[in-house]
VEXFI-710315 format. One record per residue (C-alpha): residue number from 0; residue in one letter; x, y, z; chain. Coordinates in nm, 4 decimals, always signed. Example, Ala and Ser with C-alpha at 12.3 -4.5 7.8 and 13.67 -1.06 7.14 Angstrom:
2
<0,a,<+1.2300,-0.4500,+0.7800>,A>
<1,s,<+1.3670,-0.1060,+0.7140>,A>
//
This chain:
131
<0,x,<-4.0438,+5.2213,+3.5066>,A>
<1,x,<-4.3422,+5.2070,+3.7202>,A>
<2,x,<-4.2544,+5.2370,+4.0808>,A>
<3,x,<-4.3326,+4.9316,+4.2670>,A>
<4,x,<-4.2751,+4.8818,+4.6627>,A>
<5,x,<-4.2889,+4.5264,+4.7851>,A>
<6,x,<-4.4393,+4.4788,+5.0880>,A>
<7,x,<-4.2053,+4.1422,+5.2077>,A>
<8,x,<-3.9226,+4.4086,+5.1804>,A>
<9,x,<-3.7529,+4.7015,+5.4434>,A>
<10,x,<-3.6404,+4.9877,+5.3330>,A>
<11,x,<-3.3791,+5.2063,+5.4344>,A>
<12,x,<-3.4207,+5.6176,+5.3635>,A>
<13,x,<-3.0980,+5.6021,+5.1692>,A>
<14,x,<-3.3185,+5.3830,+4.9653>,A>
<15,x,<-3.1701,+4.9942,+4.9900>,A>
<16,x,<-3.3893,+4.7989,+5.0410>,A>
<17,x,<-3.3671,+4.3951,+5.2528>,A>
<18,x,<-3.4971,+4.1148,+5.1844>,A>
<19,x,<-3.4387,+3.8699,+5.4864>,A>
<20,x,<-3.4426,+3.5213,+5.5135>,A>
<21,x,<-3.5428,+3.5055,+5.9036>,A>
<22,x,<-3.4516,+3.1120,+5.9130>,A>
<23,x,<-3.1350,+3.1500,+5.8019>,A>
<24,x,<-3.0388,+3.5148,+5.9170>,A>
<25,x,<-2.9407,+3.5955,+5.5622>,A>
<26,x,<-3.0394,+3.9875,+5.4360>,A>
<27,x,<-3.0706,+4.0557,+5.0872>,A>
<28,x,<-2.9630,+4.4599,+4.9763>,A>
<29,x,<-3.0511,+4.5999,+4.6480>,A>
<30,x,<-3.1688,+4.9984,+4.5490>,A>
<31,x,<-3.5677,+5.0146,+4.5212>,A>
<32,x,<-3.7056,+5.1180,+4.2247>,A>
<33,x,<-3.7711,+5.4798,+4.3486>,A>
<34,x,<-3.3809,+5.5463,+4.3916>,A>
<35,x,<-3.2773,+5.3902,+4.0082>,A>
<36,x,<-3.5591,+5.6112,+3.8711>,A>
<37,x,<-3.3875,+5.9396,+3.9962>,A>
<38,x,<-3.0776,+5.8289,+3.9420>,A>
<39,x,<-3.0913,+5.7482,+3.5807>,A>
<40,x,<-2.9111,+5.5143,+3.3561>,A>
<41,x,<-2.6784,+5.3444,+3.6083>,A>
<42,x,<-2.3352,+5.3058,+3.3955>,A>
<43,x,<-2.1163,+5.1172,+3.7451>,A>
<44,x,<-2.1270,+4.9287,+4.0767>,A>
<45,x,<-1.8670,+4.8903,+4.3301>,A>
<46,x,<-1.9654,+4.6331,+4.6140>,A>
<47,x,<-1.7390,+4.4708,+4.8583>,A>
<48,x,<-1.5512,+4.1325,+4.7638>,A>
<49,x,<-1.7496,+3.7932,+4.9548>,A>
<50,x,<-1.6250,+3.7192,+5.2928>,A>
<51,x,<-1.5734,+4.0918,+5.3380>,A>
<52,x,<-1.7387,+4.2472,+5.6666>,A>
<53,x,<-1.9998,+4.5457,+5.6559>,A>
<54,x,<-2.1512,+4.7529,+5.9080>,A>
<55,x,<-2.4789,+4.8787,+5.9598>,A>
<56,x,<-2.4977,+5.2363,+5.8389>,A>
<57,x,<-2.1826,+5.2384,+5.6814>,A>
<58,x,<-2.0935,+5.2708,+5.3339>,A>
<59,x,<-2.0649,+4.9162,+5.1525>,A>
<60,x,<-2.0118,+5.0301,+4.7741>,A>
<61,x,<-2.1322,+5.2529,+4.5208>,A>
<62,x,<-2.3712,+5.3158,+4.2263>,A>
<63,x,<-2.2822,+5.5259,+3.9596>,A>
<64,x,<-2.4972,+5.6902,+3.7233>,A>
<65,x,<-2.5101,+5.9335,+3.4011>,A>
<66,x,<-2.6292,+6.1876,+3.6707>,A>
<67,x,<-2.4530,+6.1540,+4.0437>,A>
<68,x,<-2.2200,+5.8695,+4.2048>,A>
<69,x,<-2.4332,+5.7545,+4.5344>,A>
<70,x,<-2.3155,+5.5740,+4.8548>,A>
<71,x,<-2.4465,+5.2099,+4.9302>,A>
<72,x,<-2.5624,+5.1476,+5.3103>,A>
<73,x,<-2.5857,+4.8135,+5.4944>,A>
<74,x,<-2.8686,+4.7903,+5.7156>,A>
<75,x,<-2.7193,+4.5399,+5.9447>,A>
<76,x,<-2.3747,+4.4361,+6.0897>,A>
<77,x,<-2.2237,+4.0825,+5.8862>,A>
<78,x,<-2.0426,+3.8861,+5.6514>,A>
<79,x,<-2.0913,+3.8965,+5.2752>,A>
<80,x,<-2.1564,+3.5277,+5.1417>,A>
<81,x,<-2.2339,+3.6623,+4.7815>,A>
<82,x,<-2.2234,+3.9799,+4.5459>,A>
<83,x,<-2.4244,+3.9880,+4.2047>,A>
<84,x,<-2.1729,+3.9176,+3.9291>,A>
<85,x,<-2.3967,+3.9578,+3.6623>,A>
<86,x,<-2.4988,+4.3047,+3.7894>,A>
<87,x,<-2.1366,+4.4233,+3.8365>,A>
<88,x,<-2.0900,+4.2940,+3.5274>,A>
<89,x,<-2.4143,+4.4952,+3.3488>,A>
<90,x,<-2.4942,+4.7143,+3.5546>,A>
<91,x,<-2.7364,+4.9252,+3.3430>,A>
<92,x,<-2.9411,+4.6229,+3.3795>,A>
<93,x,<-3.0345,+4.6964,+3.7459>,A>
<94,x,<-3.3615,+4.8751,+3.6242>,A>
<95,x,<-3.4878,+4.6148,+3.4770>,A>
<96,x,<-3.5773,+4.3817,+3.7860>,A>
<97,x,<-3.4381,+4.6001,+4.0829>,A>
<98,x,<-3.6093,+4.3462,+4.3387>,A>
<99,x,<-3.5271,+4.0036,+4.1853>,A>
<100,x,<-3.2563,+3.9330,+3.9715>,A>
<101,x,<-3.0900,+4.2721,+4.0097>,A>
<102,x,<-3.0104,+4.2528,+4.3576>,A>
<103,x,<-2.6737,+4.3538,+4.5010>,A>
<104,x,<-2.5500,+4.1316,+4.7856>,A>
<105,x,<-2.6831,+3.9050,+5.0132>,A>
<106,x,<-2.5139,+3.9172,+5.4167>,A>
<107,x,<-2.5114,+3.7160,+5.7051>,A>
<108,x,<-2.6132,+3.9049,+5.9473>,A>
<109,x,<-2.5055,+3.9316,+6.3031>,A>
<110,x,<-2.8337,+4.0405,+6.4182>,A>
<111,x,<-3.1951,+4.0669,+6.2332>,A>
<112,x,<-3.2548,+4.3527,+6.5129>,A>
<113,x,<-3.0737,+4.5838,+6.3076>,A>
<114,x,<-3.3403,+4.6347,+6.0546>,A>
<115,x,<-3.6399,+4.7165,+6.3365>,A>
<116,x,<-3.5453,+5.1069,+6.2579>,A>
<117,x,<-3.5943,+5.0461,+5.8398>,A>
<118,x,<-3.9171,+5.1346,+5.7132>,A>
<119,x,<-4.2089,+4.8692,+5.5939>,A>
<120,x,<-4.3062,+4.9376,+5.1923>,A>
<121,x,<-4.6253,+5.1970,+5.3189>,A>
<122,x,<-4.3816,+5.4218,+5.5280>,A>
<123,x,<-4.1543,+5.3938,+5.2349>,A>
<124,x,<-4.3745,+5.4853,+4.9757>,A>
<125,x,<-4.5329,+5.7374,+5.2144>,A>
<126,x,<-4.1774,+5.9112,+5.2318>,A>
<127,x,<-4.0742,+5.8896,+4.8878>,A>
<128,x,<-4.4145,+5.9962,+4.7298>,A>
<129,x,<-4.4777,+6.2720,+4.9502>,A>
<130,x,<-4.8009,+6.0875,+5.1155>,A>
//
């Protein structure tokens, strides 16, 4: 998989990464591309149930691979409106489009000031790559 690192995203250095919809205060999480391609084949997902709250730093599911079972971090305080069925459901297909259809849940969040500590795509890739 080649790596890719969007620059419309954040990213966290437990390696979610948001997508946010700044009209509508909504925050997208999925794992970048770096994090599934250390992990490995990714065999289960645990994320929380819609309407359940999350908190920023805290743990909000899991991802389970062939080689390690890894904590899931919210970057911001809210309300899940949705979780990806389809991934839950498949979950080995997360590698395949990690930043579109892949992604894990999307939150209404409390406050979009939360993610002015996560990185922008160069500091990511500068971290992850060594740079």
């Amino acid at each position: 998989m080649a790596l890719e690192f969007p620059d419309d995203l954040k990213y966290l250095d437990t390696h979610e990464y948001a997508r946010v919809d700044e009209d509508e205060a909504i925050v997208t999480i999925g794992i970048s591309a770096f994090a599934l391609d250390q992990l490995g084949d990714i065999v289960f997902l645990e994320l929380p149930e819609v309407g359940d709250t999350v908190e920023k730093g805290e743990t909000f599911g899991t991802v389970e691979s062939v080689k390690a079972v890894e904590d899931l971090k919210s970057p911001v305080n809210g309300d899940v409106l949705e979780r990806n069925e389809a991934i839950v459901d498949s979950p080995e297909q997360i590698v395949d489009d990690p930043y579109g259809d892949a992604w894990l849940i999307k939150i209404k969040a409390e406050n979009l000031d939360d993610l002015d500590d996560a990185m922008s795509a160069d500091e990511y890739r500068d971290q992850v790559e060594g740079g």
